[in-house]
Short mmCIF file of the C-alpha atoms (twelve columns), coordinates in Angstrom:
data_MODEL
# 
_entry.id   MODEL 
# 
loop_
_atom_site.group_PDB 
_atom_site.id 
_atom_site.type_symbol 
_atom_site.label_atom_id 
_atom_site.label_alt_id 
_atom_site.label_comp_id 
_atom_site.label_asym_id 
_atom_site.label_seq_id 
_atom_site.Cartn_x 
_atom_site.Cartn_y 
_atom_site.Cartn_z 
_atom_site.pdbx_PDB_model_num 
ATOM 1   C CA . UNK A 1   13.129  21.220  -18.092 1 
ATOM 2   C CA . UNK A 2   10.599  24.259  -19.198 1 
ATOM 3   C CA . UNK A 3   8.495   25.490  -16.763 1 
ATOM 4   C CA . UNK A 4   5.763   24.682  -19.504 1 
ATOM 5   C CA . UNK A 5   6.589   21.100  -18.801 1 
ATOM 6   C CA . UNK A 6   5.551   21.384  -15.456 1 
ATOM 7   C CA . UNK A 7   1.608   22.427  -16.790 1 
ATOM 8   C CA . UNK A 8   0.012   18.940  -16.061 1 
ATOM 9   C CA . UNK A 9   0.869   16.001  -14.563 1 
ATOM 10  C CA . UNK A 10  1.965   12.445  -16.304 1 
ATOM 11  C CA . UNK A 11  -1.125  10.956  -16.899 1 
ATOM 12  C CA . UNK A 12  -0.829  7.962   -17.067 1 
ATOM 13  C CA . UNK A 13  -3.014  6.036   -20.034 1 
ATOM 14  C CA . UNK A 14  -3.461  2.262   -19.897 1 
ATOM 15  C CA . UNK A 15  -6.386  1.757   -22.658 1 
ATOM 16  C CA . UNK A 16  -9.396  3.481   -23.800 1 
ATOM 17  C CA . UNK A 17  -12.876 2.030   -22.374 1 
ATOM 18  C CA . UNK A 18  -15.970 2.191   -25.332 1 
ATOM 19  C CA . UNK A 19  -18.187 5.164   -23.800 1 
ATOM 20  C CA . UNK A 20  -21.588 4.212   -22.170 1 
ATOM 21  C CA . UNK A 21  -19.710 2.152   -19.258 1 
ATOM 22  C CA . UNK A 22  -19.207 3.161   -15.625 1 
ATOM 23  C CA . UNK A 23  -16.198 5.459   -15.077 1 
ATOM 24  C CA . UNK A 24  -15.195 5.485   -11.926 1 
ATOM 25  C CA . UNK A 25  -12.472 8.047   -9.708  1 
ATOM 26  C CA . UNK A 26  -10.522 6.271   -7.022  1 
ATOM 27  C CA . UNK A 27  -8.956  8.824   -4.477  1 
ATOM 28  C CA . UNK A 28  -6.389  7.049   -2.690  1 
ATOM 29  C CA . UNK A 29  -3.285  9.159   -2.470  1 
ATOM 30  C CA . UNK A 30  -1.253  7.835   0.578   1 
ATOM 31  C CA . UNK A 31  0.343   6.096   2.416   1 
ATOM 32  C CA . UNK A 32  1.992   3.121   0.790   1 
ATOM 33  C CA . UNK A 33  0.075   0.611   2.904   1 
ATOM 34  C CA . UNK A 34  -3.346  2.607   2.494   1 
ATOM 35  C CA . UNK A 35  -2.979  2.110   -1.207  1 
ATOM 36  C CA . UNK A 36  -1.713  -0.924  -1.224  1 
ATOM 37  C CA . UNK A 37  -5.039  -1.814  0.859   1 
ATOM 38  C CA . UNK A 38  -7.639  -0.019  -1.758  1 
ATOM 39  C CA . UNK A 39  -6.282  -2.175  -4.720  1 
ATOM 40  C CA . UNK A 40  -8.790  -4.861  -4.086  1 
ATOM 41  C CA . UNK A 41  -11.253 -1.968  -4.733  1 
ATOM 42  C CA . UNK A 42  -9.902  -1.820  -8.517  1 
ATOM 43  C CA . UNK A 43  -9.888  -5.995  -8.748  1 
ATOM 44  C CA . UNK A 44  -14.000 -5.611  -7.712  1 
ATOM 45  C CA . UNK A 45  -15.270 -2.593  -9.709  1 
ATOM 46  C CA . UNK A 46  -13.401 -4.807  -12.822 1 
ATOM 47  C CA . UNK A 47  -15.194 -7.970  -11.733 1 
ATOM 48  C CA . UNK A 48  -18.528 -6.280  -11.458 1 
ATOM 49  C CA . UNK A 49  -17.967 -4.178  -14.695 1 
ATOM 50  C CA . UNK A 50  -15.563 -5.786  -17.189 1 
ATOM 51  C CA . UNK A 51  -15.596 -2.458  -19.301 1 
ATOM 52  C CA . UNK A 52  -15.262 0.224   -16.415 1 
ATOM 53  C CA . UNK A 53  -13.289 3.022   -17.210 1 
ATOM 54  C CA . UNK A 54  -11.013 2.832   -14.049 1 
ATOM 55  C CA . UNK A 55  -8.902  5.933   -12.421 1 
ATOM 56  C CA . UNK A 56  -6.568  6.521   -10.086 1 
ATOM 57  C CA . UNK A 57  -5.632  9.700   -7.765  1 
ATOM 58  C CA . UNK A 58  -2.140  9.128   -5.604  1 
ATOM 59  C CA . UNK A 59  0.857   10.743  -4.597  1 
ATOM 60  C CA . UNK A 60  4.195   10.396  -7.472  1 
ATOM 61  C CA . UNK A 61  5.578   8.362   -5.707  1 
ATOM 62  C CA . UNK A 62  3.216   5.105   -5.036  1 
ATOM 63  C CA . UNK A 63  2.192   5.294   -9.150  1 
ATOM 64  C CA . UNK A 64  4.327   2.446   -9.465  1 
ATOM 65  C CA . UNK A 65  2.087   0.345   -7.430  1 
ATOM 66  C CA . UNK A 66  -1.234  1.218   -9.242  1 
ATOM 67  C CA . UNK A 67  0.845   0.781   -11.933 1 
ATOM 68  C CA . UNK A 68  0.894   -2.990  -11.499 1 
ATOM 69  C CA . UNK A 69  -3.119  -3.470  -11.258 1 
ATOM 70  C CA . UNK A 70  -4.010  -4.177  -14.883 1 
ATOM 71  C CA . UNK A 71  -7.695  -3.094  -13.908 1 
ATOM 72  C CA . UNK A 72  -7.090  0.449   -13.877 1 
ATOM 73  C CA . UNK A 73  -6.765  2.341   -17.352 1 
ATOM 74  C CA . UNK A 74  -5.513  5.926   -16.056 1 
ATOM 75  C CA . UNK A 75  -3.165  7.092   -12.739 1 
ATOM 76  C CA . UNK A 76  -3.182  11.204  -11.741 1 
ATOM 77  C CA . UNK A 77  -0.133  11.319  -9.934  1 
ATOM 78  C CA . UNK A 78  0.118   14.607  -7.551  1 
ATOM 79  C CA . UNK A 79  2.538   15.672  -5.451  1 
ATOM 80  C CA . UNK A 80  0.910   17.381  -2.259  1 
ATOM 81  C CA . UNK A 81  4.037   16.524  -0.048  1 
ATOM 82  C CA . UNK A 82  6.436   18.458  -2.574  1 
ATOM 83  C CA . UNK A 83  4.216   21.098  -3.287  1 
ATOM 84  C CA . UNK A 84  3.965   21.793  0.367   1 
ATOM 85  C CA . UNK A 85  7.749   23.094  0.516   1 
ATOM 86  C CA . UNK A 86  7.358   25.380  -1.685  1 
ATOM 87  C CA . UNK A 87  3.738   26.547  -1.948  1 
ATOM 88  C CA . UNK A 88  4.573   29.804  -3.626  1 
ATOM 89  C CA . UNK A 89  6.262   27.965  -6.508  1 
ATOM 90  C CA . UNK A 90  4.888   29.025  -9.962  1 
ATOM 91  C CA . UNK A 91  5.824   25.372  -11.341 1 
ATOM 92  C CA . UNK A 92  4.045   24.041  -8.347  1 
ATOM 93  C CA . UNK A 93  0.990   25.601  -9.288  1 
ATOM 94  C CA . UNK A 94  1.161   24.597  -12.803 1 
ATOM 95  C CA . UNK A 95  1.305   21.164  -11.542 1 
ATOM 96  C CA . UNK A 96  -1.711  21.538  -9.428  1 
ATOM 97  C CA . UNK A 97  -3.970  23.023  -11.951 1 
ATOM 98  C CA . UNK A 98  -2.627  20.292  -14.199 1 
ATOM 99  C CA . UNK A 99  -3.691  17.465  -11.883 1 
ATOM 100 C CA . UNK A 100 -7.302  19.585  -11.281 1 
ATOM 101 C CA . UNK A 101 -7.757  19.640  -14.895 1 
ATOM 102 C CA . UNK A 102 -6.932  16.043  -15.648 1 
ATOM 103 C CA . UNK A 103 -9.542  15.487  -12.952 1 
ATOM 104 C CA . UNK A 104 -12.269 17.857  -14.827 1 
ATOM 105 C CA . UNK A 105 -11.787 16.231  -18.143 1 
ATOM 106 C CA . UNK A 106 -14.259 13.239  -17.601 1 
ATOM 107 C CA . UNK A 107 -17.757 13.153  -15.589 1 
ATOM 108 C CA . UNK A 108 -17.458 10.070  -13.329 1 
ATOM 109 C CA . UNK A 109 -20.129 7.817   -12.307 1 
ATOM 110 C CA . UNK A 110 -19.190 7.885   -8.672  1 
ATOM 111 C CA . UNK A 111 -15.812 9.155   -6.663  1 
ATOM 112 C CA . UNK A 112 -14.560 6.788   -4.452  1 
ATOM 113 C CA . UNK A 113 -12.422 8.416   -1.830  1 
ATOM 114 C CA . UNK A 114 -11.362 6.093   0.946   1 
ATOM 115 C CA . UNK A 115 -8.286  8.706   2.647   1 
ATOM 116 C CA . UNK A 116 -11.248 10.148  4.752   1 
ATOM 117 C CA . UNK A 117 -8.952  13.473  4.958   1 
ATOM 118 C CA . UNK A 118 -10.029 16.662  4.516   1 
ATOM 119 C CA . UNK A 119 -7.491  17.429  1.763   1 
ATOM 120 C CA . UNK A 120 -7.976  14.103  -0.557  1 
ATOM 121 C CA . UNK A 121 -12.022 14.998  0.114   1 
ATOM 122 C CA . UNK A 122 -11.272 18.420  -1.120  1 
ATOM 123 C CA . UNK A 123 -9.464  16.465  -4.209  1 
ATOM 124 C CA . UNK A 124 -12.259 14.498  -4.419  1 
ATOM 125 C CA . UNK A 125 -14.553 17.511  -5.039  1 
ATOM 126 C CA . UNK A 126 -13.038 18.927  -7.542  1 
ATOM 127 C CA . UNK A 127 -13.991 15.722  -9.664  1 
ATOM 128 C CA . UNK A 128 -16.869 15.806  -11.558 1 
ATOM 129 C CA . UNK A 129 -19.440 13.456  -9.825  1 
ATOM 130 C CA . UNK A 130 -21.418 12.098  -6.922  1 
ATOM 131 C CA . UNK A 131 -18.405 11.706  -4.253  1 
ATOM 132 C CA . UNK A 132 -18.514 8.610   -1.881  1 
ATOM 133 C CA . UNK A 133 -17.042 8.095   1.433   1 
ATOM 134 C CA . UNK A 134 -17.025 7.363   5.007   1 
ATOM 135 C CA . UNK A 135 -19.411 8.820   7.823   1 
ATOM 136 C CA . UNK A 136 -17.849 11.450  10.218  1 
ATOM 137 C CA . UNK A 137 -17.655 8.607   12.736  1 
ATOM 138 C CA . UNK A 138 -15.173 6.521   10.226  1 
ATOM 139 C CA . UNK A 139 -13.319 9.210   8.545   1 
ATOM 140 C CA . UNK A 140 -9.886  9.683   10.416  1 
ATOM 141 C CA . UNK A 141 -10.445 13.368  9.982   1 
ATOM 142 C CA . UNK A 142 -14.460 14.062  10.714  1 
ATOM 143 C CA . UNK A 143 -14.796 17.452  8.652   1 
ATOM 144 C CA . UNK A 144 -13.982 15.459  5.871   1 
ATOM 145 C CA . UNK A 145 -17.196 13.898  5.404   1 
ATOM 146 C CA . UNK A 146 -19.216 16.984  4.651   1 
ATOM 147 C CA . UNK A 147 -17.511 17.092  1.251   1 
ATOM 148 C CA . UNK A 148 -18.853 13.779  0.217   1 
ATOM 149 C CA . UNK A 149 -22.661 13.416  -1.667  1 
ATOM 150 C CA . UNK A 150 -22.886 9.373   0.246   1 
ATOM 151 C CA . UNK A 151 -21.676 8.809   3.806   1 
ATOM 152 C CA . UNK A 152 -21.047 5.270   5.000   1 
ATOM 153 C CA . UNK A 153 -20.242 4.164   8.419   1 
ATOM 154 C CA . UNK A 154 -17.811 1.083   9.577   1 
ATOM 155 C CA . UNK A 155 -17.319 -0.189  13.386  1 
ATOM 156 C CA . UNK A 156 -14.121 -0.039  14.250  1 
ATOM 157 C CA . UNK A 157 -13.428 -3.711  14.265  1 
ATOM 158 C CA . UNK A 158 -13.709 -3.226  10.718  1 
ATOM 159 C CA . UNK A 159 -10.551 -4.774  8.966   1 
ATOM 160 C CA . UNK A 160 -9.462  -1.419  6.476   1 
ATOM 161 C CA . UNK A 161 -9.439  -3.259  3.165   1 
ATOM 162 C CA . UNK A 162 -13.404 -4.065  3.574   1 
ATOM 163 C CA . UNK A 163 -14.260 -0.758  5.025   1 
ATOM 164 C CA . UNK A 164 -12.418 0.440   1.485   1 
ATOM 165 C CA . UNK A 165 -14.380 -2.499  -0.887  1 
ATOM 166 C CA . UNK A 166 -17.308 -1.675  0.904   1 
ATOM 167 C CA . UNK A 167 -17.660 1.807   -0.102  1 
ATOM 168 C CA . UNK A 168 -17.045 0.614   -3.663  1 
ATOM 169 C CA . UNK A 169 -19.331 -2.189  -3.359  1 
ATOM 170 C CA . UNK A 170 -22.603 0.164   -1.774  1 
ATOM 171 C CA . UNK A 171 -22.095 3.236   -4.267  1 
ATOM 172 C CA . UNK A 172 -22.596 0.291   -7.172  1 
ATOM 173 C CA . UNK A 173 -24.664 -1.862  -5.287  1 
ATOM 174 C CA . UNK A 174 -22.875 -5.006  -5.563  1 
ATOM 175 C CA . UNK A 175 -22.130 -7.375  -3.155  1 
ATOM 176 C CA . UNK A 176 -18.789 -8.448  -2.061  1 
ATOM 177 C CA . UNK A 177 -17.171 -11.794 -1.586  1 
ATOM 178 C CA . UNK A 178 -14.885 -13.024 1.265   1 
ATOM 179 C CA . UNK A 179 -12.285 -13.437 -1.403  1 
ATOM 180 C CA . UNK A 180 -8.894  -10.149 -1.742  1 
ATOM 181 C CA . UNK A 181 -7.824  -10.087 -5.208  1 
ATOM 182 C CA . UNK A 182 -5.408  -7.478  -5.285  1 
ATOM 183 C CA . UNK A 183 -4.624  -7.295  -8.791  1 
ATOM 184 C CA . UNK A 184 -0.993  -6.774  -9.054  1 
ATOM 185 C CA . UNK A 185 2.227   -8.344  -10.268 1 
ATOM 186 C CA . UNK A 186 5.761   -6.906  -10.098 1 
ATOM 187 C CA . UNK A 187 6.757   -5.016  -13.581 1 
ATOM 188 C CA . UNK A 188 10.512  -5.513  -13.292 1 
ATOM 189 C CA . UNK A 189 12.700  -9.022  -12.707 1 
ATOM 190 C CA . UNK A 190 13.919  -10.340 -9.379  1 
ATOM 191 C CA . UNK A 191 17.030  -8.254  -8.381  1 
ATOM 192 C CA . UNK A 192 18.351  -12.075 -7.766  1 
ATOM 193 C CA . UNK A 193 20.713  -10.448 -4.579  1 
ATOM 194 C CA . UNK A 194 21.160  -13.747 -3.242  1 
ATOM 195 C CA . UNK A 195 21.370  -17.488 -4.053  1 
ATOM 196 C CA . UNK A 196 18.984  -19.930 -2.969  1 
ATOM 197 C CA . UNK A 197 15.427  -19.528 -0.837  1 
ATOM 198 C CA . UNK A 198 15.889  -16.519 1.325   1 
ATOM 199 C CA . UNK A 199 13.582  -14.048 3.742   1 
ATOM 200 C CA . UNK A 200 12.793  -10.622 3.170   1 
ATOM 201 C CA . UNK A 201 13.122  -9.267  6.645   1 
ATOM 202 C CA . UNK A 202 11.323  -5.342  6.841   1 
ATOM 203 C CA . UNK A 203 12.853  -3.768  10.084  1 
ATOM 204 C CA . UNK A 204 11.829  -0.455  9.272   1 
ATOM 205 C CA . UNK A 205 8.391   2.057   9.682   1 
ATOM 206 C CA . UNK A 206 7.876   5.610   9.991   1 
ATOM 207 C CA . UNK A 207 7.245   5.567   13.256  1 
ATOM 208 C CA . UNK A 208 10.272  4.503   16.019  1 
ATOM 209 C CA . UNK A 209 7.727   3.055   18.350  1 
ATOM 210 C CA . UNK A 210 6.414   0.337   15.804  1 
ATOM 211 C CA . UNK A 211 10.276  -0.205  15.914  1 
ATOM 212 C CA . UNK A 212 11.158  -4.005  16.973  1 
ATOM 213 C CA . UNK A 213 13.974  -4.145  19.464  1 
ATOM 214 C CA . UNK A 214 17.421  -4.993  17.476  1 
ATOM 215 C CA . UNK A 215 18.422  -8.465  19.823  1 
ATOM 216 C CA . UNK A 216 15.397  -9.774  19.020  1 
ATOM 217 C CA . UNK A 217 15.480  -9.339  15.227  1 
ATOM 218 C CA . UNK A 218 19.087  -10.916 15.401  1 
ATOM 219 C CA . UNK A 219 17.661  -13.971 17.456  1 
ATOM 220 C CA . UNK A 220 15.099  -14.399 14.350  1 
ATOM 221 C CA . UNK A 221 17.804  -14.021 11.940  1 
ATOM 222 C CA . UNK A 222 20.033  -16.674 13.742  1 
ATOM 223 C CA . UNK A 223 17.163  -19.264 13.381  1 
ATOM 224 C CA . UNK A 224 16.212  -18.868 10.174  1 
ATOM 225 C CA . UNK A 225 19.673  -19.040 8.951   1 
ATOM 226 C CA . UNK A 226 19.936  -22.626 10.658  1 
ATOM 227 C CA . UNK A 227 16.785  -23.036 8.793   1 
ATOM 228 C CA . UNK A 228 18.541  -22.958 5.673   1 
ATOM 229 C CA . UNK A 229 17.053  -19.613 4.908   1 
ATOM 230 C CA . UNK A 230 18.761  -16.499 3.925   1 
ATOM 231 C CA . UNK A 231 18.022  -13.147 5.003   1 
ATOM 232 C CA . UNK A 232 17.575  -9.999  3.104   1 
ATOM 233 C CA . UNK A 233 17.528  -6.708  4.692   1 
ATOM 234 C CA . UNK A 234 16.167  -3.615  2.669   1 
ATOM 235 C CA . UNK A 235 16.419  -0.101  3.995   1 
ATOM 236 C CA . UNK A 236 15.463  3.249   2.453   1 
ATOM 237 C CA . UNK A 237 17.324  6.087   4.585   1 
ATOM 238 C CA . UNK A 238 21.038  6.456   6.031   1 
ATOM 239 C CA . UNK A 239 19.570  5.312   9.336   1 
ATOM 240 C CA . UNK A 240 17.358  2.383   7.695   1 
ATOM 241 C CA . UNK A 241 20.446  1.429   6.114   1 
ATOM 242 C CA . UNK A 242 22.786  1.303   9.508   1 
ATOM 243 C CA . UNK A 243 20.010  -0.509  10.804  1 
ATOM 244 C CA . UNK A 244 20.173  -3.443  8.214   1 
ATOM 245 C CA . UNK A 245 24.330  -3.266  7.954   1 
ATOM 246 C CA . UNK A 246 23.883  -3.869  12.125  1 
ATOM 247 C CA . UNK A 247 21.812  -6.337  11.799  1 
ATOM 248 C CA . UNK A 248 23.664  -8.453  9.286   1 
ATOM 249 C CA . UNK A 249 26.386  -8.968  11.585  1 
ATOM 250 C CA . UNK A 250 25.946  -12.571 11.739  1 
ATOM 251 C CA . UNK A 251 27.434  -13.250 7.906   1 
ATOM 252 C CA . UNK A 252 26.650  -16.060 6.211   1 
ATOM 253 C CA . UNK A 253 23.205  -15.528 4.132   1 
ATOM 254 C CA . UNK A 254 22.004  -12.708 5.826   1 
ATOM 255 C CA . UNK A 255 22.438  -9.476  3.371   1 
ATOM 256 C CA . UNK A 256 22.022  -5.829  3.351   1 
ATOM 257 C CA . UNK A 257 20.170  -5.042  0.663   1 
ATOM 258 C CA . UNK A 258 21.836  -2.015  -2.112  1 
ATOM 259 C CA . UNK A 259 19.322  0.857   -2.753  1 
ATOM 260 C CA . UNK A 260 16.434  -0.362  -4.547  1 
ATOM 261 C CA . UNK A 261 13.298  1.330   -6.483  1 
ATOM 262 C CA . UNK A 262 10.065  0.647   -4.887  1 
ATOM 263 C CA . UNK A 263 9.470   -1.822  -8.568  1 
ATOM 264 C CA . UNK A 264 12.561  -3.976  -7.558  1 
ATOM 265 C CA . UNK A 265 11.890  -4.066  -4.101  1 
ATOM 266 C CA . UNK A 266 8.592   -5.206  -5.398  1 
ATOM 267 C CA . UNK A 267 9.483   -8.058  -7.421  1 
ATOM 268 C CA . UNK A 268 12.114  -8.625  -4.745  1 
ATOM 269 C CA . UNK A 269 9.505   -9.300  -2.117  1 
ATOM 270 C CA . UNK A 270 7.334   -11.054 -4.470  1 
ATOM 271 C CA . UNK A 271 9.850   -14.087 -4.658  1 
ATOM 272 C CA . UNK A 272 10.565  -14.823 -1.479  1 
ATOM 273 C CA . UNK A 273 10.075  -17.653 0.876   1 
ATOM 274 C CA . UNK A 274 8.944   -15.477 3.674   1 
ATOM 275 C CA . UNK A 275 8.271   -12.112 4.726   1 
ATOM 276 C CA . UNK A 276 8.524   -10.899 7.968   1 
ATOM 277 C CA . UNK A 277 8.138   -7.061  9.048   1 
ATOM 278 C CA . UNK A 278 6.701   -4.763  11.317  1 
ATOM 279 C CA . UNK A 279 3.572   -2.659  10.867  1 
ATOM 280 C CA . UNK A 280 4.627   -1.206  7.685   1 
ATOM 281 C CA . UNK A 281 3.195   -0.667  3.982   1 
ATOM 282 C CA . UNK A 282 5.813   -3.120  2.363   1 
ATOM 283 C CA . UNK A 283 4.799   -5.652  5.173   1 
ATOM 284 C CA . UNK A 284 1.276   -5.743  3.156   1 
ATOM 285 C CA . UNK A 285 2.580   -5.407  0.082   1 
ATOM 286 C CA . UNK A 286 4.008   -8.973  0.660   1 
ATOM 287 C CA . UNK A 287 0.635   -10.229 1.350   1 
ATOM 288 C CA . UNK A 288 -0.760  -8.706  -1.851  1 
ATOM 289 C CA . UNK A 289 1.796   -11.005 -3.568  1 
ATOM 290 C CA . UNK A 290 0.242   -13.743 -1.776  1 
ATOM 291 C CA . UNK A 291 3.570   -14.608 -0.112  1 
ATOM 292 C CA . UNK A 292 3.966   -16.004 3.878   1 
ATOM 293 C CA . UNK A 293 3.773   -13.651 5.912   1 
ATOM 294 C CA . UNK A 294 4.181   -12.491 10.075  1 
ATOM 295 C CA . UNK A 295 3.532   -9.223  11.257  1 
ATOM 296 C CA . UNK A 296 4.868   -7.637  13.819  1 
ATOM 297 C CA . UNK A 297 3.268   -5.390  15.819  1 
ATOM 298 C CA . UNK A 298 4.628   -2.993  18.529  1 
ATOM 299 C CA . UNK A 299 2.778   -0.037  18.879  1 
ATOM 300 C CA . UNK A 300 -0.252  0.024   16.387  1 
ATOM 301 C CA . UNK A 301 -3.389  -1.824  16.786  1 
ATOM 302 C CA . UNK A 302 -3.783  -4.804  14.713  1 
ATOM 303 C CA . UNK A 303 -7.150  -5.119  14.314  1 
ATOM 304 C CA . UNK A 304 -8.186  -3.292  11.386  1 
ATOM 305 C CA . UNK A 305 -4.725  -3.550  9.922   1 
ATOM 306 C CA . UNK A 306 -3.075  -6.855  10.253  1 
ATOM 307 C CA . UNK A 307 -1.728  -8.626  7.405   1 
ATOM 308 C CA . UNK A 308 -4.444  -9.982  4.516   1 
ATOM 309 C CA . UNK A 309 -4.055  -11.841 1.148   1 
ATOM 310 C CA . UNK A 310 -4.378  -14.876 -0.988  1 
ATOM 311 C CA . UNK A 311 -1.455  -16.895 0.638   1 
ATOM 312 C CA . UNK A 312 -1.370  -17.466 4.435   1 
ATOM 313 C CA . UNK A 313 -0.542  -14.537 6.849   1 
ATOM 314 C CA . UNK A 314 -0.225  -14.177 10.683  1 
ATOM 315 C CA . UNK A 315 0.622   -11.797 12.958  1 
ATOM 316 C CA . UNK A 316 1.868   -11.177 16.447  1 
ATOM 317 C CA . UNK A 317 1.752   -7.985  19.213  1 
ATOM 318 C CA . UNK A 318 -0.438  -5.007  20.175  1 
ATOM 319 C CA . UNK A 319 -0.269  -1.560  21.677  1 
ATOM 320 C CA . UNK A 320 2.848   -1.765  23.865  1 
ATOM 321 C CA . UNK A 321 3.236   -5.538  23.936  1 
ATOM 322 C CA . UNK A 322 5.861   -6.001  21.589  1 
ATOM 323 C CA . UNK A 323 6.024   -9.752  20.578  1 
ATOM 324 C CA . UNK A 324 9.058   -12.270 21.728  1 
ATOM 325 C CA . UNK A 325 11.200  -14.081 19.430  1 
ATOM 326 C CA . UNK A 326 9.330   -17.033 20.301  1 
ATOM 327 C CA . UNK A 327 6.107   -15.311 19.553  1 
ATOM 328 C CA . UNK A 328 7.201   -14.599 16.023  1 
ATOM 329 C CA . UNK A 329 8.708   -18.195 15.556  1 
ATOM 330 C CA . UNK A 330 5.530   -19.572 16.203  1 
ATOM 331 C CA . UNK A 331 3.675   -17.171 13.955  1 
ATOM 332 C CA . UNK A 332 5.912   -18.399 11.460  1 
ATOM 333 C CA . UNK A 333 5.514   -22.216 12.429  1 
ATOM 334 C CA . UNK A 334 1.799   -20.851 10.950  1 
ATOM 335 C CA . UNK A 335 2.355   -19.874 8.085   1 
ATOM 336 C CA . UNK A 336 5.452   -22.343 6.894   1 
ATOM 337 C CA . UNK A 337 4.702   -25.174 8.368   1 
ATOM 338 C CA . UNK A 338 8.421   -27.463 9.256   1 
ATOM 339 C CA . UNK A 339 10.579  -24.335 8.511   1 
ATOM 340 C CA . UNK A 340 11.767  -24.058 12.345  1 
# 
């Protein structure tokens, strides 16, 4: 590849919207669940106005999931994780200045950045337009609110996928239904790993304390299994992967899952019976596919960030009160009623 390859980003083109109709800028560039949670935003501006001209700021690596929304016509993928390793990289700057102009080629009706960090504000500002957001009071980073033209505030309590609509709804002054249409569908088929209804089973987070203790994950594995229900682990590092080779012990129908793209783990989760996972982006992901599903929750409050979608969800645990595996059976019992 020629460093002149590197001089703007993929943009990604969907369609072309007549002119004369609201184009609007989404910033939403991490982390998977965060942008899994502003889809809905792109399912409402599309509702409200059919021809919108819809875009998309996020990281490389979650395009694939705004990929699925039909609603929005053009993704500007950057890469502020990469480029931070090697700031002094001349490619890296090309790629910047490649993602600043594809943001300077349009004038946008309004900005809609939901991160409420100082660097997706600063992203947000270099957008032509009136940039919304949240108050210094709902921003996770406070500062990051003086670079927005419309400040709105959110207790709290405040589940993250309406503080995120919301925003949308007030800089276009619509008003918003009870009802999460995320917008998405999986773009590749079922990986088909395993015959029969089966579980997708998401052991794995970022963080070790969200972590749910190994013996107890194996006591949920052993009834499902007498359920009649398979079990498929996924992983995405060498110590994800020990993780699901450990807990597949018991044989049978319970699988570790081979590497898998973030599109075939899609479509993956989108088929199953059942999803059950700790606080983790792929945990919502299943909800956005309006499948079953029971969150666990170890060390992160659920409040604002339990599971949401079309199809039923539950959860179980808090802040340092890691759920039993009785706890997440009858979470389960909740949202598949007769399966144990």
């Amino acid at each position: 590849m020629t460093p002149n390859e590197h001089a703007r980003p993929p943009v990604i083109l969907k369609r072309n919207r007549p002119e004369g109709n609201p184009r609007v800028l989404l910033v939403k560039t991490s982390s998977l669940g965060d942008v899994i949670h502003n889809l809905p935003v792109a399912s409402d501006l599309r509702h409200h106005f059919p021809n919108a001209d819809i875009h998309w700021l996020v990281e490389e690596q979650y395009t694939p999931i705004v990929q699925m929304h039909g609603a929005v016509d053009r993704i500007i993928p950057i890469a502020l994780r990469r480029w931070r390793r090697a700031p002094w990289s001349i490619n890296n700057w090309r790629q910047f200045l490649g993602a600043r102009h594809a943001e300077r080629q349009f004038r946008y009706n309004a900005i809609i950045e939901t991160q409420g960090l100082i660097k997706s504000a600063l992203f947000a500002r270099l957008a032509k337009g009136p940039v919304h957001g949240f108050g210094a009071r709902t921003a996770r980073e406070p500062l990051a609110s003086r670079f927005y033209d419309a400040r709105y505030e959110f207790p709290p309590e405040i589940h993250k996928i309406e503080r995120y609509r919301s925003v949308a709804a007030r800089a276009f002054s619509y008003d918003l239904d009870n009802f999460i249409d995320y917008g998405i569908a999986p773009r590749v088929p079922n990986p088909n790993l395993i015959t029969g209804p089966y579980c997708v089973l998401l052991h794995s987070t970022a963080r070790a304390a969200k972590l749910w203790k190994e013996d107890r994950w194996l006591g949920l594995i052993d009834r499902l299994n007498v359920a009649g229900l398979g079990c498929v682990l996924p992983w995405g590092n060498d110590a994800e992967l020990r993780r699901s080779d450990r807990l597949a012990v018991r044989g049978g129908r319970t699988l570790t899952a081979p590497k898998l793209s973030l599109d075939q783990l899609s479509a993956l989760i989108a088929d199953a019976e059942l999803v059950v996972g700790v606080d983790t982006g792929l945990m919502h992901l299943a909800a956005a596919f309006s499948r079953p599903v029971v969150g666990i929750f170890c060390d992160s409050n659920p409040v604002d960030a339990n599971p949401r979608g079309p199809g039923p969800t539950a959860y179980c645990g808090d802040i340092g009160k890691p759920p039993s595996v009785e706890d997440v059976v009858s979470a389960i019992r909740t949202v598949k009623p007769g399966l144990l």
